[in-house]
C-alpha positions, 0 to 999 in steps of 0.5 A: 112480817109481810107487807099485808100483816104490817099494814093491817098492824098499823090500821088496828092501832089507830082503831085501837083494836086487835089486828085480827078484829081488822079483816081485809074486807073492813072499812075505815068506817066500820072500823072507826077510824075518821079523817083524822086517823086516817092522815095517821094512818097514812103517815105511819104507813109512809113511815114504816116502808119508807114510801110516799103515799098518793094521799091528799086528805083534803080531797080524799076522793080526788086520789088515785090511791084506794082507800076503799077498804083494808085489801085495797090499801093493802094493794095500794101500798105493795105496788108502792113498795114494789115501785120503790124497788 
């Protein structure tokens, strides 16, 4: 399962969704995922590739890590990935 599939997998289970209801153009708002899912996310995220993500919940905007969209957490977390190599 490539690095794309796992994370979308994660995000759609914290929206309790389907992970093909989970494109990469969606937002984490369109998704229905709020804060707290989101620190969720992010920590099994972390979890499944053994990574710490750039992340400060309490000042979302304040990190260099996109949470934009799915396709730029995706980004995010394959160049974390690739770092940790």
């Amino acid at each position: 399962m490539s690095i794309s599939d796992r994370v979308i997998a994660i995000i759609a289970e914290q929206a309790v969704l389907e992970p093909s209801d989970v494109t990469p153009d969606s937002t984490l708002e369109d998704l229905g995922i709020d804060s707290l899912g989101l620190v969720e996310s992010i920590f099994a995220i972390e979890e499944e590739f053994d990574i710490t993500v750039p992340f400060n919940a309490n000042e979302p905007t304040a990190s260099d890590f996109d949470i934009s969209n799915v396709a730029a957490i995706i980004a995010g977390i394959e160049k974390l990935v690739s770092e940790k190599v």
